[in-house]
N, C-alpha and C positions, 0 to 999 in steps of 0.2 A: 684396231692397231695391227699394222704386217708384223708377220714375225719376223723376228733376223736368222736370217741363212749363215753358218758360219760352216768352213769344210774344218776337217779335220785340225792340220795344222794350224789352221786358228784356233779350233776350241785350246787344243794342246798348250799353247803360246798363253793363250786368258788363263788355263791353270797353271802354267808355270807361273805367273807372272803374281796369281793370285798365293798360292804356297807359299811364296817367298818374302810374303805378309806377317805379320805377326798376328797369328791366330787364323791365320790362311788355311792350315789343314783344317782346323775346324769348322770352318766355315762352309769347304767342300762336301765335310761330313753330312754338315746341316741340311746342305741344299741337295744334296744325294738322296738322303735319306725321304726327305718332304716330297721329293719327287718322287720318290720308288713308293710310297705309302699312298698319294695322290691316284696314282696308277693304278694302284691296285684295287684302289677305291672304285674306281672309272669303269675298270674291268668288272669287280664284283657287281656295279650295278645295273651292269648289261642286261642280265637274266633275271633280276629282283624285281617282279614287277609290284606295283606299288609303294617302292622305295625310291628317294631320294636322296643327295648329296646333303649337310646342312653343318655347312659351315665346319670350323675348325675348334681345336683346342690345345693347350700348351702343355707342353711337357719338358720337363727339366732332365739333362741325360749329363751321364758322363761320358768329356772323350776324352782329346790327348790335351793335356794341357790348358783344359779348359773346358767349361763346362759348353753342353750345345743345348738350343734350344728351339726342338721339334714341334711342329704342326700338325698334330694329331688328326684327320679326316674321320668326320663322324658323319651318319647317313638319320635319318629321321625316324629309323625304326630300332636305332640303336644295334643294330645285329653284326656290322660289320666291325672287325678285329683285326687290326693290321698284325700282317706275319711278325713285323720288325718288333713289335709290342712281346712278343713271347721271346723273343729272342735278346732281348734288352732284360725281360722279367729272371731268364737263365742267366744272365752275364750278371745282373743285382743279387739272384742268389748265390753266384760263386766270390763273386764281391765278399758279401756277407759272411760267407764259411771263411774268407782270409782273412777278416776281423778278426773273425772271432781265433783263428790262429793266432794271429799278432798279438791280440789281447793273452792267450792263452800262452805265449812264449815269456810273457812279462811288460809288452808294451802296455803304456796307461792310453786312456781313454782320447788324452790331448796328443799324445805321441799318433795314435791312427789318424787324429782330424788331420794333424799337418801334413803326416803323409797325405793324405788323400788329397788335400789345399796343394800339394807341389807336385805327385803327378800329375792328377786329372784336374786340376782346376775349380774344383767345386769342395767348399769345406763342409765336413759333417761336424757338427757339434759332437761335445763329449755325450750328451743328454744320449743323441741321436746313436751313435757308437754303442753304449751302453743298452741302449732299446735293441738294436740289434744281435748282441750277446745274448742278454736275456731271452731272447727268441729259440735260442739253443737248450735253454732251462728243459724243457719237456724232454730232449730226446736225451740228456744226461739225469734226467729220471728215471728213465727206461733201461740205461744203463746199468744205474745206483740197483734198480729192482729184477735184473735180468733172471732168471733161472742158473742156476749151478751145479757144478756135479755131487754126486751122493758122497766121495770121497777125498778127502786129500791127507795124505800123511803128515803135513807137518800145516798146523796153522799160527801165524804172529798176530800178535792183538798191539795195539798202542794205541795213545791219546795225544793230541798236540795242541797248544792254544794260538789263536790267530784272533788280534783286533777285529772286532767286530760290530757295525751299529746295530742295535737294535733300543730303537731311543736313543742312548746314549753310546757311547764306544766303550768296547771292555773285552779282555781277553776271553773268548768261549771254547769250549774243548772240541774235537773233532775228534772222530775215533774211525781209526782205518784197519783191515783186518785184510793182512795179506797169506798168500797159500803157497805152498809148495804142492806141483801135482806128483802123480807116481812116476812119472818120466822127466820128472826133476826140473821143468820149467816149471816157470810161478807165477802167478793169477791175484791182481786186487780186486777182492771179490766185496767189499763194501766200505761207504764211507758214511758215516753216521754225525748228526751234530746233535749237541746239549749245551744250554747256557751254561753251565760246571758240571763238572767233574762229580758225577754219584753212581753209587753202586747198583740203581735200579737200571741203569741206561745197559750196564751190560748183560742184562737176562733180554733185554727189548731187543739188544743187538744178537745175540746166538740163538733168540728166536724168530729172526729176520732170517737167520740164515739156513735154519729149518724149513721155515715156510720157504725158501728158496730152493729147497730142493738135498743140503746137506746131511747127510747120516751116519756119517762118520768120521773119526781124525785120530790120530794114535796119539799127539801131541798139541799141544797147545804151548806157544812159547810169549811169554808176557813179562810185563814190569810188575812191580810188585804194586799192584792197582786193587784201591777200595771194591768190595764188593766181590771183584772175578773170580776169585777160586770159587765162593759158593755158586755164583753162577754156573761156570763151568762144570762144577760137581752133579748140579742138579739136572743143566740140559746135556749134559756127554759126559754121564757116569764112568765111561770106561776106558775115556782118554788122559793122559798124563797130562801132569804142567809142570814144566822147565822155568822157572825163573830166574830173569836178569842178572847175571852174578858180578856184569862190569857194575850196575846200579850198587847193589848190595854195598861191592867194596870203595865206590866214591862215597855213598853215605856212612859206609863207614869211616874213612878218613877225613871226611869232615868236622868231626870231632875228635881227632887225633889229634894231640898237639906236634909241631914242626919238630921238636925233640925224636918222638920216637914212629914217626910217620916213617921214614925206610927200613926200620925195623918191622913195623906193620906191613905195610906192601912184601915185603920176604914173606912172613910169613903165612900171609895171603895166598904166595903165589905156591906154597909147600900144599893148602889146603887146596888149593883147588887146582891140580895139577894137570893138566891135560896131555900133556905127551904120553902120561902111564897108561900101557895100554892095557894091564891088566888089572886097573883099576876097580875096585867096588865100590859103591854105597855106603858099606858099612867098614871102610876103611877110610872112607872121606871122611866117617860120621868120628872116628876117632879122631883123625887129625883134630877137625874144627873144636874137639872138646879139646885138647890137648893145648890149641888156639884160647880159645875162652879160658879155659884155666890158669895159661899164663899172661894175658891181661886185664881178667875181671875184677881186679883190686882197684886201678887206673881209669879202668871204661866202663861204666855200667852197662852202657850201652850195646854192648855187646852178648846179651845174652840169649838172642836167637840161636848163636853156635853151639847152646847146650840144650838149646830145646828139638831133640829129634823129629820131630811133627812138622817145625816150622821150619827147619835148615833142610828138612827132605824134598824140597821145591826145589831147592838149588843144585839138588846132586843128578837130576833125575837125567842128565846129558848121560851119564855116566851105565846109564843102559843100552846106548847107540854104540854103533861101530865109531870108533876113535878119528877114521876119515872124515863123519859129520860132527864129530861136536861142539870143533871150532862153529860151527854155523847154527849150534841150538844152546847153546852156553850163554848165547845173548841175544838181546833183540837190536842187533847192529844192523839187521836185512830192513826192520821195517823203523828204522829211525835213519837210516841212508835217505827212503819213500820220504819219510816224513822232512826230511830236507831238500829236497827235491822240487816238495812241494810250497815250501816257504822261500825256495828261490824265486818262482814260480809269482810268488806275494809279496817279496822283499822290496819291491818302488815303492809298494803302494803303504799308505799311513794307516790305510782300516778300509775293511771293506763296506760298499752299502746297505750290505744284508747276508743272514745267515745263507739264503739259496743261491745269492753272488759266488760264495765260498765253493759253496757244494758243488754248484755249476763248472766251475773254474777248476776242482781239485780233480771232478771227476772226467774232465778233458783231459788232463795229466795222465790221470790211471788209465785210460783207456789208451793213449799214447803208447803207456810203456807196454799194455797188454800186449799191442798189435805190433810192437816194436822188441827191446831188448829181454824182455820175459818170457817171447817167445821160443827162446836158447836155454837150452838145459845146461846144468850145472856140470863140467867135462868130469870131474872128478868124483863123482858119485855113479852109484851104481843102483839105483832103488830097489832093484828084489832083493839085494840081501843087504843092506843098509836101514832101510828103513822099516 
């Protein structure tokens, strides 16, 4: 068969005429492509002796609008590799890192296929989406395990429960442990999961963070959580612990009746005062007696205020400069994280597994690492604050 001669402005006119097709760009795509791969085929087997052309194979691609469907050139000895194949394999992996963004921003699974169905023409199943998340699993393990510094002044511990299958669906705890470094930027330095809530998981977890490289910390700021104080005692003898005092006084007022609850809150707020700047320990420790003595007839419940041993958790802000203790009186820093993170989870009904979580929470953390963590706190001064 002759071939057809066409000049320029004709070819130009056939793709106008073709673009203006529906699914016209992609069709140029198609036949661009097939041709430039063809070529190169033709050329590699210039110099290949004992090699052959042999026949084709399909490939399913994404373009605009629509999926294309390329004619892969294969040669008989298997050796030849169209350039366009590497460069399609780079464009699938930057694909894939935007999944898994979108996924990681809070889109589901269905939300990415339709994107993908309305720009590029070609739907990936939820299944498929998901496979490709998971594919991230490893390098957010690498994260979860990375090495640490020897130091940080201030560390927050918390626990959070998130729907979870395993077999069945059920709330499982996740435990995040955030850091304050010495130049006042802050670091999520791990994320741990346990089907509930027990006291062994937090010796497993601040020996995680040893074998990571940790050696010190002046503070430990926490909720009042099974187990932690012995942990903490046993692995970082010689760091303080701050406990939660907004927790303390909602559990306190939980069993206040509605009568004398703003009576309460007052004088709550006399015990734990934090504008005083020349506040003590052993001035807080009277007021809360002072506290306890005038509602222990009423509350039972209340008798942590007289026990010195157990109320010294919650004074212990009271040894920092008065500029940080708004930020160690509570753990509002790492239950901010911990909402962050359930925004993050809030479409979704339950995830399909404990490592889905981890995966998913520890793209977050390393978000905010590389992002707003990276900003120190203006109003602190770490050498003589901390």
């Amino acid at each position: 068969m002759d071939r057809l001669t066409l000049n320029k402005p004709q070819i130009q006119a056939a793709l106008n005429d073709l673009v203006s097709q529906p699914s016209g760009l992609n069709a140029i795509l198609e036949m661009m492509l097939n041709a430039f791969m063809k070529a190169e085929r033709d050329d590699y087997l210039v110099d290949a002796k004992g090699n052959k052309g042999n026949g084709y194979r399909s490939l399913h691609g994404m373009g605009i609008g629509g999926a294309l469907q390329l004619n892969i050139p294969r040669d008989r000895l298997c050796a030849f590799k169209p350039w366009i194949l590497q460069v399609m394999r780079e464009s699938q992996d930057q694909m894939n890192e935007l999944f898994f963004e979108l996924y990681a921003k809070g889109l589901t699974t269905r939300d990415i296929s339709s994107l993908t169905e309305s720009i590029y023409g070609q739907s990936l199943s939820p299944t498929s989406i998901s496979r490709i998340t998971e594919s991230f699993a490893e390098e957010m393990r690498v994260f979860r395990s990375r090495p640490i510094d020897a130091y940080y002044p201030i560390i927050y511990l918390d626990a959070t429960f998130i729907s979870t299958r395993r077999g069945s669906v059920s709330k499982e705890a996740y435990y995040t442990v955030l850091a304050v470094r010495p130049d006042t930027t802050r670091e999520i330095l791990g994320i741990y999961n346990a089907p509930t809530e027990t006291s062994s998981i937090w010796k497993d977890i601040l020996s995680d963070l040893k074998q990571r490289g940790l050696e010190d910390t002046n503070l430990f700021v926490t909720d009042d959580l099974r187990g932690l104080d012995s942990a903490i005692e046993t692995q970082f003898g010689t760091s303080k612990i701050q406990k939660c005092v907004l927790h303390l006084k909602r559990n306190i007022l939980k069993r206040v009746k509605k009568v004398h609850r703003q009576a309460v809150i007052e004088d709550l707020k006399v015990v734990f005062d934090l504008e005083k700047q020349d506040d003590t320990p052993e001035a807080a420790y009277a007021r809360a007696r002072e506290f306890y003595n005038r509602w222990k007839k009423l509350y039972t419940h209340l008798g942590i205020f007289a026990d010195s041993q157990a109320i010294s958790y919650y004074f212990t802000y009271l040894n920092y400069h008065l500029k940080i203790r708004n930020m160690i009186y509570t753990t509002n820093w790492i239950e901010r994280l911990n909402k962050d993170f359930k925004r993050t989870l809030k479409i979704r009904n339950s995830m399909p597994s404990p490592e889905s979580v981890l995966t998913l929470l520890s793209k977050v953390a390393l978000e905010m690492n590389l992002g707003r963590y990276r900003y120190g706190i203006d109003r602190l001064k770490a050498d003589s604050m901390f």
